[in-house]
Each structure stands twice: as C-alpha cells, then as structure tokens.
KEKE-3310 file (N, C-alpha, C; in steps of 0.2 Angstrom, whole numbers, plus 5000, padded with zeros to 4 digits):
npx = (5004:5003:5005:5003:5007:5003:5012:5010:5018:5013:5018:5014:5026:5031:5031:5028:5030:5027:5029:5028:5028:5014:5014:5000:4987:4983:4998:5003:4998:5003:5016:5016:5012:5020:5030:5027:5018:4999:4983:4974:4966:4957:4961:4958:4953:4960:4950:4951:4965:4972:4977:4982:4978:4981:4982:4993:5000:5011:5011:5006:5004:5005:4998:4993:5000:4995:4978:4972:4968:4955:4956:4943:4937:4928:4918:4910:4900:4898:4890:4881:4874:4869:4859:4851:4842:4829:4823:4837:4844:4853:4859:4865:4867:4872:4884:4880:4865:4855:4846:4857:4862:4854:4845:4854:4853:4854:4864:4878:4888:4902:4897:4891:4904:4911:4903:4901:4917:4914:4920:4934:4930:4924:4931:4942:4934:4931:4946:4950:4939:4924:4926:4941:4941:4933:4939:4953:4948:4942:4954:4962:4954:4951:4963:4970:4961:4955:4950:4933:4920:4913:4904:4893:4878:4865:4864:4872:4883:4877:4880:4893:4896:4893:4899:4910:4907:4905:4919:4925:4924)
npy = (4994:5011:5025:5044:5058:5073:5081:5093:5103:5108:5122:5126:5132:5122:5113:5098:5084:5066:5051:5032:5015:5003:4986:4988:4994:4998:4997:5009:5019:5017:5020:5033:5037:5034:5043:5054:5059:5063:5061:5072:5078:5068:5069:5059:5044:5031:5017:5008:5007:5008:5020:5032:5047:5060:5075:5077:5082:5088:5080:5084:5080:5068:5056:5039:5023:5015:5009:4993:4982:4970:4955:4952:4937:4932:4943:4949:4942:4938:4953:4952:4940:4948:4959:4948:4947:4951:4968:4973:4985:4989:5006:5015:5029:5035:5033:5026:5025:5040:5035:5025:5023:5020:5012:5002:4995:5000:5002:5008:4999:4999:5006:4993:4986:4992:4990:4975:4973:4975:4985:4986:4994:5002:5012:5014:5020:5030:5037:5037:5041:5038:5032:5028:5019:5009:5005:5000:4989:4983:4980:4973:4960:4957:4956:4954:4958:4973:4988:4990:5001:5014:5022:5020:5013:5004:4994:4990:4988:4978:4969:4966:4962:4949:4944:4944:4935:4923:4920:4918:4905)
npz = (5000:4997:5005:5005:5014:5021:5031:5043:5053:5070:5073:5061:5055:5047:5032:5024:5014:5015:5011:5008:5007:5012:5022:5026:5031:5046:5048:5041:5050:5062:5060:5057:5069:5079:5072:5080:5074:5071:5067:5058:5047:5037:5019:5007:5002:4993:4987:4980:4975:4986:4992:5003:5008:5019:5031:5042:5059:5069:5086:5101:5112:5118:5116:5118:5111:5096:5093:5096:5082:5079:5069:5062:5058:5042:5040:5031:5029:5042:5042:5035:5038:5050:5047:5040:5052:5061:5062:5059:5050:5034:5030:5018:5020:5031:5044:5056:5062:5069:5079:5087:5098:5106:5099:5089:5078:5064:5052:5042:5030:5034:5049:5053:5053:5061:5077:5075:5079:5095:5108:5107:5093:5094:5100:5089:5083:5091:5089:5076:5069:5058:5045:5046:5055:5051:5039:5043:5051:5040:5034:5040:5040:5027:5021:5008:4999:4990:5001:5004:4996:5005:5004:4995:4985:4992:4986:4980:4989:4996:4986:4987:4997:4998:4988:4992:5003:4999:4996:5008:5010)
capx = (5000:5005:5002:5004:5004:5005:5015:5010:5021:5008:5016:5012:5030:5037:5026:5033:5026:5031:5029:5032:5024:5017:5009:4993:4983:4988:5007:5007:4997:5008:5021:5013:5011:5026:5034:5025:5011:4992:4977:4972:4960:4957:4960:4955:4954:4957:4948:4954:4973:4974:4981:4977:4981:4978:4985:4992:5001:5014:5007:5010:4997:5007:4991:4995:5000:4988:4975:4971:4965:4955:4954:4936:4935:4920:4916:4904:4897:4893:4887:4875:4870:4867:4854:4846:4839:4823:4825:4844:4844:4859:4859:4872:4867:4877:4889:4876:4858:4854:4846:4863:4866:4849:4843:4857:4850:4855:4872:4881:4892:4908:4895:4892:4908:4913:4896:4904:4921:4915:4924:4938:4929:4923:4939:4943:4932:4931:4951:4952:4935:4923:4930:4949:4940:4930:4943:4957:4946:4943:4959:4963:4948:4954:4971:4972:4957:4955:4945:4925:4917:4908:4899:4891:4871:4864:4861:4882:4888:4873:4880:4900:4896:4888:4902:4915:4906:4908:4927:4927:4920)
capy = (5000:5018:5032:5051:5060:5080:5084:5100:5105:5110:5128:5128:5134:5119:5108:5091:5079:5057:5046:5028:5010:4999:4982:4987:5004:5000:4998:5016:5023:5014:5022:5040:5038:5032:5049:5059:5065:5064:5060:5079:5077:5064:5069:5056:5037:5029:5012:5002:5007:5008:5025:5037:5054:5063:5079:5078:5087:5084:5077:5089:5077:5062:5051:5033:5020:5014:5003:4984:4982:4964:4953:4949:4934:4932:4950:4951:4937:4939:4958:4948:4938:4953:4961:4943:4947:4957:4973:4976:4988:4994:5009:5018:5035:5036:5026:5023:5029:5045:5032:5021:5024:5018:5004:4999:4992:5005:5005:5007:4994:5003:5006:4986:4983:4994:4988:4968:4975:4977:4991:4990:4995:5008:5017:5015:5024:5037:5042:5040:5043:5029:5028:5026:5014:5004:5003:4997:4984:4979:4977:4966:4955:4953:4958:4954:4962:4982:4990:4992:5008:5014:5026:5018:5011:4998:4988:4988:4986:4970:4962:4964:4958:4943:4942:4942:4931:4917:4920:4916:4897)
capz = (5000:4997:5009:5004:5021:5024:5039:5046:5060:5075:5072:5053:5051:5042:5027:5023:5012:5018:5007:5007:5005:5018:5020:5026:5032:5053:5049:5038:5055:5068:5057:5059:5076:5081:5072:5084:5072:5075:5062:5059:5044:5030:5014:5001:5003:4986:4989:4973:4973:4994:4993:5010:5007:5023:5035:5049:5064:5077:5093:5109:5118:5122:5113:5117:5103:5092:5098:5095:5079:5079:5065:5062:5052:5040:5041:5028:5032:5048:5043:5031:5046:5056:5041:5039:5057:5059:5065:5055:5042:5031:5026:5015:5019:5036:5048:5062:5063:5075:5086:5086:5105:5108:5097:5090:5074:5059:5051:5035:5031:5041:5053:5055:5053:5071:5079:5075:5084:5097:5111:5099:5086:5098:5103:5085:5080:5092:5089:5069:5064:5056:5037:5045:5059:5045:5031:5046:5051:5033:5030:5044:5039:5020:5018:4999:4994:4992:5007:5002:4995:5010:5001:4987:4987:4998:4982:4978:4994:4997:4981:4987:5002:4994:4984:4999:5009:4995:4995:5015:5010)
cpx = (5004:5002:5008:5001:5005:5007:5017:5013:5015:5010:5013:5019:5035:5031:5032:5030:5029:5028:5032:5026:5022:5013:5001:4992:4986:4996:5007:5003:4999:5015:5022:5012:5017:5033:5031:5020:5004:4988:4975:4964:4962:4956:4955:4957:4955:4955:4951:4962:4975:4979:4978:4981:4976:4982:4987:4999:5005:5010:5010:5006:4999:5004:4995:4995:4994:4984:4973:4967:4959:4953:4947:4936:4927:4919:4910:4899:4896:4890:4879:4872:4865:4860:4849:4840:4835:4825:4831:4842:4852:4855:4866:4873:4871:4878:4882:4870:4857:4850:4852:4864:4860:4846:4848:4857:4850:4861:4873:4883:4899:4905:4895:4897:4912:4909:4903:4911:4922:4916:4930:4935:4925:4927:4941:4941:4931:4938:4952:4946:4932:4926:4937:4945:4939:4935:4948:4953:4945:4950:4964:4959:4951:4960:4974:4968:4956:4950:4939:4925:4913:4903:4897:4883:4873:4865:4869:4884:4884:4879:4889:4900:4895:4895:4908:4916:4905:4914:4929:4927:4929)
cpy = (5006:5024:5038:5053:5068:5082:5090:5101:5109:5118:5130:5132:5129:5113:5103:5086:5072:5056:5041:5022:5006:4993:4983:4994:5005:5001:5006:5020:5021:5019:5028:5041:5039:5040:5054:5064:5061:5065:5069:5080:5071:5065:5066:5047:5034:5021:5006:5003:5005:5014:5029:5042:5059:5068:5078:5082:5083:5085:5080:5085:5072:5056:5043:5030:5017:5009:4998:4986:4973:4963:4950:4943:4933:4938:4949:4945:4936:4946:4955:4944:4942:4956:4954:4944:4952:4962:4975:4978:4989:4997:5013:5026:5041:5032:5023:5029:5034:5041:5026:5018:5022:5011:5000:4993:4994:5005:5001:5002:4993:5002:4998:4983:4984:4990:4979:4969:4976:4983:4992:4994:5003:5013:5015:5021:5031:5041:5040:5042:5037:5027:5024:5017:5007:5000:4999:4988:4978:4978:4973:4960:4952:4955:4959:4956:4972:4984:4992:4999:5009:5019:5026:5014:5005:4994:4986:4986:4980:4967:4961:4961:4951:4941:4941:4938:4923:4916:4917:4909:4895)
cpz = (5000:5002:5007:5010:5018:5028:5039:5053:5065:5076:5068:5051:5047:5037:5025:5019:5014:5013:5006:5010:5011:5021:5021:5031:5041:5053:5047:5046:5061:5066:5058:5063:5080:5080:5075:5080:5072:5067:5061:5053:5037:5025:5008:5006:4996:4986:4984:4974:4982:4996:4998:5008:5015:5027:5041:5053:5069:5083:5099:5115:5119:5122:5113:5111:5102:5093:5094:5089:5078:5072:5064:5055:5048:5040:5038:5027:5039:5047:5037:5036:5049:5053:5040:5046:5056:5064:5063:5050:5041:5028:5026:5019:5028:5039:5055:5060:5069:5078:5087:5092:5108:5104:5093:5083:5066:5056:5042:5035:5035:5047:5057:5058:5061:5075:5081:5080:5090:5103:5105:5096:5089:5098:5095:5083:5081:5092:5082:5066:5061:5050:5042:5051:5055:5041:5038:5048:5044:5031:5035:5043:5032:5019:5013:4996:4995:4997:5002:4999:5002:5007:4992:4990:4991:4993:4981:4985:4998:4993:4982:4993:4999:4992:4989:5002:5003:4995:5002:5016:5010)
residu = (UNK:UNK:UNK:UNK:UNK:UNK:UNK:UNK:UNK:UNK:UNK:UNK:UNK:UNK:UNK:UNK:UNK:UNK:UNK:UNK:UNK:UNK:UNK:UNK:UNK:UNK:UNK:UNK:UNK:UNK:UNK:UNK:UNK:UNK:UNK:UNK:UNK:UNK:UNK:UNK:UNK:UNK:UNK:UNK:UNK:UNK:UNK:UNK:UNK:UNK:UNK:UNK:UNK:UNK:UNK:UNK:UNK:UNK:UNK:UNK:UNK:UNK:UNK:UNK:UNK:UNK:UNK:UNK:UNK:UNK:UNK:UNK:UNK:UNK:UNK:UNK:UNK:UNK:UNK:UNK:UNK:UNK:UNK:UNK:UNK:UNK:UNK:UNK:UNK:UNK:UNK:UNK:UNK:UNK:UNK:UNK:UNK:UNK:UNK:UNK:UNK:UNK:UNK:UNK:UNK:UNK:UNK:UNK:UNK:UNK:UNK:UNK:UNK:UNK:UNK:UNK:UNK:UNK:UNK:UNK:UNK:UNK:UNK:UNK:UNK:UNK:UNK:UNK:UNK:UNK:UNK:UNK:UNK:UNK:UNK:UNK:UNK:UNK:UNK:UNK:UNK:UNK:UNK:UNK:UNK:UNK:UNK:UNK:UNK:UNK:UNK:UNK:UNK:UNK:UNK:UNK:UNK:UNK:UNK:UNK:UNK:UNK:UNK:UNK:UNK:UNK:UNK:UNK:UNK)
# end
C-alpha cells in the first residue's frame, strides 16, 4: 500500500510531504504515530489502489499508541448475518443511525463493521474517525482484497458483500 501524508508541524512553520509503502493501512498509521504526528483530517481514501492521502500534525498530547485492531473473520458474512435478522437495516446514507446509542439496529456497512468490533471497534472509531475505523478493520479482515466503497448504494455494497462472503468458503 501507498500512503501520501502532509505533515503540518503543529506551528504551521514547516510543510513536509512522507511518502512511502506499507503492508497494510495499521502499519502506515503505527508508522505515523510512532513519528510523533496525530490524524488531523482525511483527505482522500482511494479504495481500489489503497492509497490514503491525509493531513496531519505533530502530537504535543502524548496520545497513546495505536490501539488493537481485531481481525474479524468472515466479516461480511457475519454483517450479512446481522441484516438477515429482523430489525437490522443497512443503510448507506450514514455510519450509524441518530438512534445508534439507543437501538442499535441501523448502520452502514463501516457502521456494522465497528458495531461487529465490538469496544475495539469503539475506541477505534472514536480516535480515527469511522472511514479510518472501518477501512482498518477491513483490512485486517481481507488483507488481499481492496478495502470496500463505504459510500456507494445499499444495492452495491449487498451484492459485494455477497460476493466476499463466498470468498470466505
């Protein structure tokens, strides 16, 4: 994988662009972390090449190292699971439904994907954000395949599921 970072020094007196390869989305953000810079905003994700182009900022906060990523096997197959039960919807149109924190039953495919995680998948999401949460998870779960679109119809992101979850056999 390729990752393009920005590193903005927390004064804004030095711009730097990193660049360089790395097996998979947690190694280039263990990477990042480790150089004492800090998630600041996500540029671009490009989902087919596995390129992350994002901003970020030396760390004056002392933010622990990166936390546990778990491997979910079956992923999309158990988030197909999850949808065969009454009461789960996917929907594409955001990561968890404004009642989330109460019924618990609404979530994109990202969304499912933290929800299946767990606290992990919790504390993931609340220090990178759900895309980075989602896509790290997915790429713990398939390693060889590109990370999902999160933001493409329900009808696409059923039929790759479907399609994933044949690959798990």
């Amino acid at each position: 994988m390729q990752i393009t970072l920005r590193a903005i020094a927390t004064d804004d007196s030095e711009v730097s662009v990193l660049q360089k390869d790395y097996p998979s989305l947690a190694d280039a953000l263990r990477d990042i972390e480790s150089q004492g810079f800090k998630m600041e905003d996500i540029a671009s994700y490009s989902y087919s090449r596995k390129t992350l182009s994002a901003y970020v900022s030396r760390s004056n906060s002392g933010e622990p190292p990166m936390l546990s990523i778990p491997v979910i096997q079956n992923l999309d197959r158990k988030i197909l699971a999850l949808l065969r039960k009454e009461k789960n919807i996917l929907s594409m149109f955001d990561w968890h439904s404004p009642e989330h924190y109460t019924c618990n039953t609404t979530h994109c495919r990202g969304g499912w994907a933290i929800v299946l995680a767990g606290e992990d998948g919790r504390l993931l999401e609340e220090r990178y954000g759900p895309e980075i949460a989602a896509a790290l998870l997915y790429d713990q779960a398939y390693p060889d395949l590109p990370i999902p679109n999160f933001f493409t119809s329900e009808k696409s992101a059923l039929a790759d599921m479907e399609e994933r979850a044949g690959l798990d056999d």
